[in-house]
N, CA, C and O of each residue as an XYZ file, in Angstrom:
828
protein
N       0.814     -1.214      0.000
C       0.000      0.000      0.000
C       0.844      1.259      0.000
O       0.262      2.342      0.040
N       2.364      1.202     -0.047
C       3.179      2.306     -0.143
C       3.094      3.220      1.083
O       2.881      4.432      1.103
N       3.368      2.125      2.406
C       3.670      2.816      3.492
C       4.036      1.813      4.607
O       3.727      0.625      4.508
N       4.841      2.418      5.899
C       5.510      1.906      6.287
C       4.579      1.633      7.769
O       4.322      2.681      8.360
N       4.016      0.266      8.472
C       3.037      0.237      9.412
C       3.780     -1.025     10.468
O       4.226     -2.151     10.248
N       3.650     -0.240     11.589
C       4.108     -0.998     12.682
C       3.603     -0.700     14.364
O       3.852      0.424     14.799
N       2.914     -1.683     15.279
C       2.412     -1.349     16.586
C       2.929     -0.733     17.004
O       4.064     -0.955     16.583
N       2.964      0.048     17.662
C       3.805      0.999     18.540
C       3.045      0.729     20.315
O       3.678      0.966     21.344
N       2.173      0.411     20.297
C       1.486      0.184     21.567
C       0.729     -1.183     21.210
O       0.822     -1.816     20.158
N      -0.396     -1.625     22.856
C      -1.320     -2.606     21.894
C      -2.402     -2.321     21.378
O      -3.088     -3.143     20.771
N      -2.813     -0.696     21.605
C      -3.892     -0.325     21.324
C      -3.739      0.919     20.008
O      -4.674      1.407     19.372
N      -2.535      1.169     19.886
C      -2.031      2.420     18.979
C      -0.983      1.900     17.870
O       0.037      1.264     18.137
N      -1.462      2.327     16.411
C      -0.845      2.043     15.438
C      -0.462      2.905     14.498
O      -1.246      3.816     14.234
N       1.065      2.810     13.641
C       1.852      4.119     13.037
C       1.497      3.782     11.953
O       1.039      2.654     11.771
N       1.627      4.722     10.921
C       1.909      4.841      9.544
C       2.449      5.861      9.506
O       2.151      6.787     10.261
N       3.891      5.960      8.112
C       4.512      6.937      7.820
C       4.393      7.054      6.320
O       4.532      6.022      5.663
N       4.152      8.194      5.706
C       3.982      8.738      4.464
C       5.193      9.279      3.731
O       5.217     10.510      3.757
N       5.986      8.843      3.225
C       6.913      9.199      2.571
C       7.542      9.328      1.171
O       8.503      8.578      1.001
N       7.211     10.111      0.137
C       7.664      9.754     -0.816
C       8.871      8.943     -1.398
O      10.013      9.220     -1.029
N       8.567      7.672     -2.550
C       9.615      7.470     -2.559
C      10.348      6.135     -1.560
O      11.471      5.662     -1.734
N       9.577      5.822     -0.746
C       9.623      5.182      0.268
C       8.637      4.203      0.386
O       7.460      4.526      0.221
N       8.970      2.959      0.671
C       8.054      1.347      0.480
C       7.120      1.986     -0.387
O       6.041      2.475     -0.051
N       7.544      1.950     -1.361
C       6.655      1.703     -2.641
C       5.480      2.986     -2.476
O       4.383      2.738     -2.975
N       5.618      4.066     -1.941
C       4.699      5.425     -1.949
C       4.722      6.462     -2.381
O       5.081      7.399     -1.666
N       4.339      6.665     -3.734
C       4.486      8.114     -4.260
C       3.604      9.175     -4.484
O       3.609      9.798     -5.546
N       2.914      9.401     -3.641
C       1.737     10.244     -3.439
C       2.170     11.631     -3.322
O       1.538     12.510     -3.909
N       3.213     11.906     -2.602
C       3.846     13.268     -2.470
C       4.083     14.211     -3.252
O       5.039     13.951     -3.983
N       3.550     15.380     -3.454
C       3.706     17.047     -4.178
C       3.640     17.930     -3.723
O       2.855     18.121     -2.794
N       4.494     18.898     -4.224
C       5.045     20.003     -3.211
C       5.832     20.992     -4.726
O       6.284     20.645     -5.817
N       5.616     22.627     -3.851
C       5.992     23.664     -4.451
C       6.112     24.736     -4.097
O       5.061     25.037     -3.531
N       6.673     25.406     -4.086
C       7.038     26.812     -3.271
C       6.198     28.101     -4.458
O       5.764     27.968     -5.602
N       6.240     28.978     -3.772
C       5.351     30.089     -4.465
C       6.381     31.626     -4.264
O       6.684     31.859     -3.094
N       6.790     32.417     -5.098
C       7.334     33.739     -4.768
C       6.316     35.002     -5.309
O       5.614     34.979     -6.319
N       6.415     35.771     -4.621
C       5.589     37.075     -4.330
C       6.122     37.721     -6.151
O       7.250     37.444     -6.559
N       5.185     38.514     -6.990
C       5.509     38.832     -8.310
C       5.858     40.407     -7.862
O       5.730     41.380     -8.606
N       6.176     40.427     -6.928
C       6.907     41.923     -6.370
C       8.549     41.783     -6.852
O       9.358     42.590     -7.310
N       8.609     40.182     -6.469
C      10.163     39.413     -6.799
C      10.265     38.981     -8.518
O      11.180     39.350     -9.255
N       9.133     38.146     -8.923
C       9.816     37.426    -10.258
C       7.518     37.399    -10.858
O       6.358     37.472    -10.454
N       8.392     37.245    -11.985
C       6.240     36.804    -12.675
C       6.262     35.619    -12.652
O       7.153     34.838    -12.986
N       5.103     35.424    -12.185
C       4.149     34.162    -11.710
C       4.999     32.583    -12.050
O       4.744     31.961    -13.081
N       5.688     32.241    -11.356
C       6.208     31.242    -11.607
C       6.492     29.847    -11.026
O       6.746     29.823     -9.822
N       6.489     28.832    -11.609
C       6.440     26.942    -10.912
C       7.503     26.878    -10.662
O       8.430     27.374    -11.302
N       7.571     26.132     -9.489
C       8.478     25.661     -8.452
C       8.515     24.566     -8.426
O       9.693     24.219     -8.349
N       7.438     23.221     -8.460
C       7.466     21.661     -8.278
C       8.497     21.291     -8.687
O       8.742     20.349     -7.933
N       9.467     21.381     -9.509
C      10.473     20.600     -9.329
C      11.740     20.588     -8.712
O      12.629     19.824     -9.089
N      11.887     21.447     -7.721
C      13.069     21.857     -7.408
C      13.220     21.158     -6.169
O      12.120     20.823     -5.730
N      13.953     20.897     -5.616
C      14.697     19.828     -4.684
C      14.431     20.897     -2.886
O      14.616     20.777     -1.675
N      14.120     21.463     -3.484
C      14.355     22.683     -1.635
C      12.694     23.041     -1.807
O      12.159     23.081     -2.915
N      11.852     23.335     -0.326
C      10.690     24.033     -0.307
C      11.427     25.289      0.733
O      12.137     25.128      1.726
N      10.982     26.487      0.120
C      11.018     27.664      0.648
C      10.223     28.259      1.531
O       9.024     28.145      1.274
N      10.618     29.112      2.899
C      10.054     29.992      3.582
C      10.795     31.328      3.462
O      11.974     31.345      3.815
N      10.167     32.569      2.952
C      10.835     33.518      3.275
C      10.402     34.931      3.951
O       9.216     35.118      3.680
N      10.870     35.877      4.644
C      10.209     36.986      5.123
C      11.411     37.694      5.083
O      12.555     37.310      5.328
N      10.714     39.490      4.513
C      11.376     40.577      4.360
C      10.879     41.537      4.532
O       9.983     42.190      3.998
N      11.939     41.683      5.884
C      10.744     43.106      6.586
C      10.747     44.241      5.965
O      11.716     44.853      5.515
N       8.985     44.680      5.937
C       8.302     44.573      7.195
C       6.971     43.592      6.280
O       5.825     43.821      6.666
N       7.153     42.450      5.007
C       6.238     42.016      4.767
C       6.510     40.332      4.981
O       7.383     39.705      4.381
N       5.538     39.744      5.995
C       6.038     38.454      5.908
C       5.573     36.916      5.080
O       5.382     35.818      5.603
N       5.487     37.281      3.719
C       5.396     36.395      2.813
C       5.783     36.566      1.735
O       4.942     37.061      0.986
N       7.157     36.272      1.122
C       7.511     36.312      0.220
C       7.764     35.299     -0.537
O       7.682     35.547     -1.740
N       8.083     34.095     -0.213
C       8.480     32.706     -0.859
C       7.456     31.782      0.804
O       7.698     31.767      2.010
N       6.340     31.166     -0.058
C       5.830     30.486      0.557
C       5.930     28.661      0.203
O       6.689     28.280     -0.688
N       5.253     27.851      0.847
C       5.177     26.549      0.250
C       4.162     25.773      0.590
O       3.518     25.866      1.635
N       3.970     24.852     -0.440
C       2.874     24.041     -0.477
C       3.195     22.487     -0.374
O       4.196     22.124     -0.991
N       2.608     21.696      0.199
C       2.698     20.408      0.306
C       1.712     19.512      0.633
O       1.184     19.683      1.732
N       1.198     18.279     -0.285
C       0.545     17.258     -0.089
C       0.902     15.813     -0.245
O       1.555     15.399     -1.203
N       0.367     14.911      0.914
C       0.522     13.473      0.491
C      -1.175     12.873      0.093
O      -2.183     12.856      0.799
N      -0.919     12.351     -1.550
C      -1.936     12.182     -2.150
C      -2.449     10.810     -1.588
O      -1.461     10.292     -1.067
N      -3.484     10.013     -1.455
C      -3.544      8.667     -1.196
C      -2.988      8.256     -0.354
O      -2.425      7.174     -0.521
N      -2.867      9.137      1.307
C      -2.866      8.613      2.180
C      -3.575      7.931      3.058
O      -3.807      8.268      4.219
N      -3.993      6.776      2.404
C      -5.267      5.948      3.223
C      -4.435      5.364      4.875
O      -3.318      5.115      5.329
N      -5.869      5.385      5.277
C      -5.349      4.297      6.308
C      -6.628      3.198      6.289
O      -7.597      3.301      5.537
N      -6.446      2.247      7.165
C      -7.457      0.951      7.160
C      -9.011      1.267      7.375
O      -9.311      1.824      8.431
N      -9.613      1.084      6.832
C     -10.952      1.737      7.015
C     -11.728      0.946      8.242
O     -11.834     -0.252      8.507
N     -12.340      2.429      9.019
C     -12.310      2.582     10.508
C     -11.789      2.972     11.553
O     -12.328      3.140     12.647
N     -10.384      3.181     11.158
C      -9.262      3.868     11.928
C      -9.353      5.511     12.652
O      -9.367      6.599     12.076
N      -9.386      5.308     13.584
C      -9.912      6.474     14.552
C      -8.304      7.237     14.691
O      -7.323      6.669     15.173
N      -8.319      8.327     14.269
C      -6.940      9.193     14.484
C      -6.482      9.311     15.681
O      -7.352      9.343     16.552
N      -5.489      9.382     15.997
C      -5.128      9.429     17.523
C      -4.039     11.020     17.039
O      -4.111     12.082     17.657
N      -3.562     10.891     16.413
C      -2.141     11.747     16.446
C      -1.704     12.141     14.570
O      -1.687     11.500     13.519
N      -1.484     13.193     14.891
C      -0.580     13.456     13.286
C       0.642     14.209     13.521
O       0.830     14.902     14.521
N       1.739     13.997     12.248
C       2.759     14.557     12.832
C       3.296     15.052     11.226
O       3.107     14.234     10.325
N       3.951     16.363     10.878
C       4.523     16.122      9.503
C       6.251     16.719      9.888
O       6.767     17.662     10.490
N       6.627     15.668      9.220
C       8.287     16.491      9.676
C       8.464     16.562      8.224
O       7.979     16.080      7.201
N       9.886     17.838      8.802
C      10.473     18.498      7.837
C      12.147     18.784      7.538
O      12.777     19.683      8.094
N      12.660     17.930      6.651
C      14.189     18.284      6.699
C      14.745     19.342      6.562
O      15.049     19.727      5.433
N      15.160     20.453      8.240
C      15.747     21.907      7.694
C      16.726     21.612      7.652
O      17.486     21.055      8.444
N      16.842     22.150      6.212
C      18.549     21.476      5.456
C      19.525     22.987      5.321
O      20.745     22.828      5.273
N      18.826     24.796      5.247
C      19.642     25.493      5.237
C      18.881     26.660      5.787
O      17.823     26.558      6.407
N      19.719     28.158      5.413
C      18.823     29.428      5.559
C      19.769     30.138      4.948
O      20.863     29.657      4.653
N      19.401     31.423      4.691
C      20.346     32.545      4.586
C      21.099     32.812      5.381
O      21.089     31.984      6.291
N      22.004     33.831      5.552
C      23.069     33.929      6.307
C      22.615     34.725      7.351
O      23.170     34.672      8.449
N      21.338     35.713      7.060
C      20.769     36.574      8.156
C      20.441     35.665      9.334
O      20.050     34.498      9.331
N      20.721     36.563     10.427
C      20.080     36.099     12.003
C      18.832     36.234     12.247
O      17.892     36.782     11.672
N      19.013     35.456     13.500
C      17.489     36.102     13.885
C      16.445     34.861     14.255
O      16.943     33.959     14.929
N      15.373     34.757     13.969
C      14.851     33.767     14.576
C      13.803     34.016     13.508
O      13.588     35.159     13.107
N      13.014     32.743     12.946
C      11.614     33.257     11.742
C      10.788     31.917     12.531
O      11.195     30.851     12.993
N       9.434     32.552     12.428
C       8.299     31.622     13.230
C       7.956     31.373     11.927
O       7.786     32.219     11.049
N       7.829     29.809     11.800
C       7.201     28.938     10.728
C       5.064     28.554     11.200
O       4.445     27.922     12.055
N       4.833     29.176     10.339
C       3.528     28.636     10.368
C       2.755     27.795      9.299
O       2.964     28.013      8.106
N       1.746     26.711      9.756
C       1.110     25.694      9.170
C      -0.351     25.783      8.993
O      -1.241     25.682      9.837
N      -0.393     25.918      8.182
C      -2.054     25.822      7.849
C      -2.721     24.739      6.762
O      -2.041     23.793      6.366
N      -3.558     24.859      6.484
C      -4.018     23.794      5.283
C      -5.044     24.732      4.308
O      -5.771     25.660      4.663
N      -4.858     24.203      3.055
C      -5.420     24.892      2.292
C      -6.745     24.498      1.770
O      -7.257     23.479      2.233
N      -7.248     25.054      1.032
C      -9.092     25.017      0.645
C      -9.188     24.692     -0.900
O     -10.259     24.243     -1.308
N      -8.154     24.883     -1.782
C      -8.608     25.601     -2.982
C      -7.471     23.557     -3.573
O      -6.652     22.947     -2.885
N      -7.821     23.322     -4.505
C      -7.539     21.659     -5.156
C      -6.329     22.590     -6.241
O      -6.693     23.042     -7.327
N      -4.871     22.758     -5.710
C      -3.954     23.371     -6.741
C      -3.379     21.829     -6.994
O      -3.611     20.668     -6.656
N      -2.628     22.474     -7.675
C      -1.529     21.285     -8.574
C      -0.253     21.872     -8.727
O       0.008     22.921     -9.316
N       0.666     20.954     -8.032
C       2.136     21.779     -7.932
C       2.647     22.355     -9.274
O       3.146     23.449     -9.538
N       2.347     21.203    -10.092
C       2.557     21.564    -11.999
C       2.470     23.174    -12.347
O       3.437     23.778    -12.811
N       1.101     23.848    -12.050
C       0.508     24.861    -12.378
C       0.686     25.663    -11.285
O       0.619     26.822    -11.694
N       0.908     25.643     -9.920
C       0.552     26.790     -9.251
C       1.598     27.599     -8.904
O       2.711     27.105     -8.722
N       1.357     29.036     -8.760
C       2.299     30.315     -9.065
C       1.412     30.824     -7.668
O       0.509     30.303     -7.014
N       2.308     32.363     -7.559
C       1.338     33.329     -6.147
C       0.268     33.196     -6.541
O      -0.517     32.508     -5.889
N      -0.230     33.968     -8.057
C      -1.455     33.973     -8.066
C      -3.146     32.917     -8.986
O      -4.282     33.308     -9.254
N      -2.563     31.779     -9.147
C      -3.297     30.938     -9.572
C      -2.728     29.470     -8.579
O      -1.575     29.232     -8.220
N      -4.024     28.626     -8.314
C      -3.603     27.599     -8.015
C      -3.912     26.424     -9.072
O      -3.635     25.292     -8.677
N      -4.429     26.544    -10.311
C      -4.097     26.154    -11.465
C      -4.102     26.498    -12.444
O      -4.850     27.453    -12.235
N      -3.747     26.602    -14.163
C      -4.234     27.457    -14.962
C      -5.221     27.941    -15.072
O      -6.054     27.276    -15.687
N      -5.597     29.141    -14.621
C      -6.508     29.940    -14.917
C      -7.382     30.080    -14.156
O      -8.361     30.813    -14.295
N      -7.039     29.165    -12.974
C      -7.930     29.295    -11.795
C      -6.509     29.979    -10.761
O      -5.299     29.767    -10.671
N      -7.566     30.920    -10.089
C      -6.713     31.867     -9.045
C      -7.286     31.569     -7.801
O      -8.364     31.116     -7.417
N      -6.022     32.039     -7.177
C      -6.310     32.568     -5.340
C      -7.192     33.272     -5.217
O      -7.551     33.941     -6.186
N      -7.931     33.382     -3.836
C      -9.144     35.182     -3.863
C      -8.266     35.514     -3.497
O      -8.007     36.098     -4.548
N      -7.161     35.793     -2.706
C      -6.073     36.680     -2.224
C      -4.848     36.313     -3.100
O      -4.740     35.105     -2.891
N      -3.858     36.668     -3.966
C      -2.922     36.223     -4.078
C      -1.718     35.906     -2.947
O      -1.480     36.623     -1.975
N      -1.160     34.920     -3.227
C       0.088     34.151     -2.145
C      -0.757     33.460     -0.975
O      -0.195     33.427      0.120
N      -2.210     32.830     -1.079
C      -2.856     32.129     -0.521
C      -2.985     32.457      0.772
O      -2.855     31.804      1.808
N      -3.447     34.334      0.394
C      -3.548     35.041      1.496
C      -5.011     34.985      2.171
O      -5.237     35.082      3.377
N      -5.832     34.832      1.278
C      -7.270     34.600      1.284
C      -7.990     33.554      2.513
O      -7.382     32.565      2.923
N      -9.529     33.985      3.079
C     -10.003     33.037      4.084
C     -10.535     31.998      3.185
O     -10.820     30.830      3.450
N     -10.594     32.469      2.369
C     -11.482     31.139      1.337
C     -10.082     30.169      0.937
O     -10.317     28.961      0.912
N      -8.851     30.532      0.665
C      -7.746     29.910      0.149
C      -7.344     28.953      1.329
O      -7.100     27.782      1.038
N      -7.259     29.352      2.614
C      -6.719     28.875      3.507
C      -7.117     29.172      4.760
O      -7.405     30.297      5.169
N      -7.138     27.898      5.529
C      -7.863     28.081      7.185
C      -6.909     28.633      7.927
O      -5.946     28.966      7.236
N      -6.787     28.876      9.129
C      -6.033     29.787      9.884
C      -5.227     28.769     10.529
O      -5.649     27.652     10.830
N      -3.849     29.269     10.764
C      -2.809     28.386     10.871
C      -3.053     27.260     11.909
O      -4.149     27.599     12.353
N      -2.740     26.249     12.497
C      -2.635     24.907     13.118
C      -1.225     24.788     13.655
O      -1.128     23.639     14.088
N      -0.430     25.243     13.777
C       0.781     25.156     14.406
C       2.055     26.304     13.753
O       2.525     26.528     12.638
N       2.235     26.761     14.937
C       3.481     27.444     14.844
C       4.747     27.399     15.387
O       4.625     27.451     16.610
N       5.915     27.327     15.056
C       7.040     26.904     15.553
C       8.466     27.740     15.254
O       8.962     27.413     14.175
N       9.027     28.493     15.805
C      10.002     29.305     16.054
C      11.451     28.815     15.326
O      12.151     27.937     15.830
N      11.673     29.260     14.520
C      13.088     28.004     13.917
C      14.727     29.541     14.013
O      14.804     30.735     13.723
N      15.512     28.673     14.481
C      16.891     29.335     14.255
C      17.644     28.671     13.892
O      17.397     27.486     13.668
N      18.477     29.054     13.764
C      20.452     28.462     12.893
C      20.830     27.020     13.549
O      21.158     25.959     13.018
N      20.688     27.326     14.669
C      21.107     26.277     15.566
C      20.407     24.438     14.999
O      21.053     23.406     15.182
N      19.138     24.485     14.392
C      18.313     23.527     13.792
C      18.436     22.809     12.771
O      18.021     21.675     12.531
N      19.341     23.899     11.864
C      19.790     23.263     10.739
C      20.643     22.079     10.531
O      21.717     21.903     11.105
N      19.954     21.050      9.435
C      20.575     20.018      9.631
C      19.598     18.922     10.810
O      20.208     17.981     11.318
N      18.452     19.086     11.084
C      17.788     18.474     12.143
C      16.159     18.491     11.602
O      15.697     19.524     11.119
N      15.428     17.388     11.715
C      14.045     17.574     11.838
C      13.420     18.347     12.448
O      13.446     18.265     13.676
N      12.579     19.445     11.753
C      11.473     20.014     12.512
C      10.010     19.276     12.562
O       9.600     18.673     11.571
N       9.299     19.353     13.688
C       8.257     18.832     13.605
C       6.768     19.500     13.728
O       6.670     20.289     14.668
N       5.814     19.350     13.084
C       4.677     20.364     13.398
C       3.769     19.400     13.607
O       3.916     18.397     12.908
N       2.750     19.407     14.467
C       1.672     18.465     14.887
C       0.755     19.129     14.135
O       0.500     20.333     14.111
N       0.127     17.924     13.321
C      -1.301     18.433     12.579
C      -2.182     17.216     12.373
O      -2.601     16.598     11.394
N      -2.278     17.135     13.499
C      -3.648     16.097     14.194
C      -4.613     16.553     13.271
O      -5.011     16.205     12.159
N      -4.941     17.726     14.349
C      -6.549     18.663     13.539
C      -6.368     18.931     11.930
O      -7.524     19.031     11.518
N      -5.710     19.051     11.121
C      -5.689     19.082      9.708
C      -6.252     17.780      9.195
O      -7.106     17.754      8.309
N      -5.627     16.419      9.917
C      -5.666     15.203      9.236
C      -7.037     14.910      9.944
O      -7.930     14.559      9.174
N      -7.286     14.974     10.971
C      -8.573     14.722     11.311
C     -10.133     15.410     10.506
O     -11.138     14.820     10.110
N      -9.759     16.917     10.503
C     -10.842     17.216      9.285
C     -10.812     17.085      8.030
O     -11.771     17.665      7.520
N     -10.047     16.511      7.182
C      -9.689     16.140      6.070
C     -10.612     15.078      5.807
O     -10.471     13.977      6.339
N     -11.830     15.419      4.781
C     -12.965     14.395      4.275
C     -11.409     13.292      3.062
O     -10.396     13.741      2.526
N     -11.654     12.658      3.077
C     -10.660     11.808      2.139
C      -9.482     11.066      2.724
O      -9.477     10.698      3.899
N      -8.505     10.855      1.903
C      -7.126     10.788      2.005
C      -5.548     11.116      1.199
O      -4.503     10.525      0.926
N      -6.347     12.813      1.007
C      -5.270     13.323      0.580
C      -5.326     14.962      1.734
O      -6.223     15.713      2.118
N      -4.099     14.894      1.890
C      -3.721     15.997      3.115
C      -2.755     17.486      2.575
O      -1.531     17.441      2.449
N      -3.291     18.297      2.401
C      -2.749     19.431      2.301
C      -1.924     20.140      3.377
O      -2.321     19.852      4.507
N      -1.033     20.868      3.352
C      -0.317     21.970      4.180
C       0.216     23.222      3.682
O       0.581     23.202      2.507
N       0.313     24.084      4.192
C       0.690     25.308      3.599
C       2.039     25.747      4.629
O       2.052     25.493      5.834
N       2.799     26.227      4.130
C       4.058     26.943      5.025
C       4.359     28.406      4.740
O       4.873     28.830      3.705
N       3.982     29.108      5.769
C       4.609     30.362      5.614
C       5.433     30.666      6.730
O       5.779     29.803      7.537
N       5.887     32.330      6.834
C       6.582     32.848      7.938
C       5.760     34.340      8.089
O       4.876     34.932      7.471
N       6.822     34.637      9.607
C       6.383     36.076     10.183
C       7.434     36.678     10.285
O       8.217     36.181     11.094
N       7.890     37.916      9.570
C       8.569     38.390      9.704
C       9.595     38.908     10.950
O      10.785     39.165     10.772
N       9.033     38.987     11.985
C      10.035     39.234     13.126
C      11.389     39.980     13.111
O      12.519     39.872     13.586
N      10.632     40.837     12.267
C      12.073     42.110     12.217
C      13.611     41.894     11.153
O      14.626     42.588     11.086
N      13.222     40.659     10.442
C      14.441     40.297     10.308
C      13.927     39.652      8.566
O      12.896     39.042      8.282
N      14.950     40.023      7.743
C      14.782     39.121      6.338
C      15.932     38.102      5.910
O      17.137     38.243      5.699
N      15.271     37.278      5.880
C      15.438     35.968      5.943
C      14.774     34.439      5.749
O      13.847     33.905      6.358
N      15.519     34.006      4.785
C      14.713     32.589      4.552
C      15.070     31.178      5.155
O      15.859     30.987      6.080
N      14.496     30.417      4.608
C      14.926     28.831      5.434
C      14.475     28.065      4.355
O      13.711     28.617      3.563
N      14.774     26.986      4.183
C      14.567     25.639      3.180
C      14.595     24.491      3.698
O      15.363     24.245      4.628
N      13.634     23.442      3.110
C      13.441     22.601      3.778
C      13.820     21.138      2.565
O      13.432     21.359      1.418
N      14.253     20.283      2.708
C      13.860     19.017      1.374
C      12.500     18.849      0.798
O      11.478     18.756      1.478
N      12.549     18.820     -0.395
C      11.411     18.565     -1.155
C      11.191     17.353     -1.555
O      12.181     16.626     -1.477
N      10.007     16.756     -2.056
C       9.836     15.729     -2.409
C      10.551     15.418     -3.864
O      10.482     14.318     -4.411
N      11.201     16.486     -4.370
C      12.633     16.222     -5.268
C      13.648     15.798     -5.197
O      14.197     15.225     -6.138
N      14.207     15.987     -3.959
C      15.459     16.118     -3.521
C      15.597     14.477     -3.303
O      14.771     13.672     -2.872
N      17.011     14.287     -3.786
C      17.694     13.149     -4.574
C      17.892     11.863     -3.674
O      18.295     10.774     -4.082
N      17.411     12.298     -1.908
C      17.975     11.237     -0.598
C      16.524     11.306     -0.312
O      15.966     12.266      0.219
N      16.003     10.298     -0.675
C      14.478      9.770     -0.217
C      14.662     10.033      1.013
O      13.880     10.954      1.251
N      15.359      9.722      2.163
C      15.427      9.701      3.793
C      15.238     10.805      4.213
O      15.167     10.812      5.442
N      15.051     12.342      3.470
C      15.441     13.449      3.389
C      14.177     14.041      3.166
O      14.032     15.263      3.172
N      13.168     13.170      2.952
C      12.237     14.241      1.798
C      10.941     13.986      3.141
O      10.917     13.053      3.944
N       9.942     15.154      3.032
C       8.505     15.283      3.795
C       8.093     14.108      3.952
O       7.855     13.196      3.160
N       7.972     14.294      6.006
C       7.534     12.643      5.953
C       5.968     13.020      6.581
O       5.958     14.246      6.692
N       4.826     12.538      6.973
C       3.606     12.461      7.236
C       3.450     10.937      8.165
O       3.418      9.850      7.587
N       3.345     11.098      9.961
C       3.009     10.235     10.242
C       1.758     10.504     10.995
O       1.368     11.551     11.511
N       1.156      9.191     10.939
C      -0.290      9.060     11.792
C      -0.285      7.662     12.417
O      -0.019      6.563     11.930
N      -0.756      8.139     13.959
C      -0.830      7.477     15.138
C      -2.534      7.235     14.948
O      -3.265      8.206     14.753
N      -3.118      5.727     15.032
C      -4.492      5.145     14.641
C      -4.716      4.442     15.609
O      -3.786      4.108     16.343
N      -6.080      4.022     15.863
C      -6.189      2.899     16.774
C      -7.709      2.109     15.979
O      -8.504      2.826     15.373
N      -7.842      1.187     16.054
C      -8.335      0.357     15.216
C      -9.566      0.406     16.218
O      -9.272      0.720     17.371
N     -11.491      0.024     15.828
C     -12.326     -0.373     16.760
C     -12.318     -1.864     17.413
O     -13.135     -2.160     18.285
């Protein structure tokens, strides 16, 4: 089924989502830059997902990420979600940038989506998926510095995977400026070390 499942308790059970990994390729992902910077342009293939902020505006290089056909056993009551993220670099600026997670509304396609469309010819109501209709209000926030790089970050998104009618899971990544400009990068579901790339786990318990 292109995923990796093992007890962890006797009542609690894992799955991990990984592109690329036991036979699972559900994973897409793409970063988005502000057309203040460059015109409207695709990102899906590039090996790094971007966060960036430049004060005093904090969205300039955002990112998108989904694992498509993440089933689990039908009946499976969620206990836990978790999505990690390989921070692999940043700019050289200091400082500290708060990473935030949200999930999105609008069915893009990494292929096609730019700031301001999330597929040809279909757009954001806000461009850079600033919009309430584009995107629900963030689900976890997490403070990242220098010191991290090179280490998993982790964001809990129970509540994303839990309201999610289906089994395909969206996320959105932005930042807050905090006085400081500066970006961060994370592995993409490009990037060449499967071990490396967006993982998606969920903690289940069976009836």
């Amino acid at each position: 089924m292109g995923w990796r499942a093992h007890r962890s308790s006797q009542a609690t059970q894992e799955i991990t989502f990984q592109h690329g990994a036991n036979g699972y390729y559900g994973g897409e992902d793409t970063y988005i830059v502000t057309t203040d910077w460059e015109p409207p342009t695709t990102h899906d293939t590039f090996p790094a997902l971007y966060i960036r902020v430049n004060y005093p505006n904090d969205q300039i290089y955002s990112s998108l990420i989904r694992f498509n056909d993440a089933a689990l056993p039908a009946g499976a009551e969620i206990v836990k979600a978790q999505l990690d993220m390989y921070y692999a670099g940043q700019s050289v600026n200091g400082g500290d940038l708060t990473a935030y997670v949200a999930y999105t509304k609008e069915p893009w396609k990494a292929s096609e989506t730019t700031w301001v469309n999330f597929q040809t010819s279909l757009y954001w109501n806000a461009t850079g998926v600033k919009g309430v209709d584009d995107r629900d209000p963030h689900v976890y926030v997490l403070p990242v510095n220098y010191q991290q790089v090179g280490n998993w970050l982790s964001f809990d998104v129970t509540q994303v995977v839990k309201d999610t009618p289906g089994d395909d899971y969206d996320f959105f990544f932005y930042g807050s400026f905090a006085g400081v400009n500066k970006n961060i990068y994370f592995r993409s579901n490009d990037y060449w070390q499967v071990s490396e790339r967006p993982k998606l786990t969920i903690w289940y318990r069976m009836p």
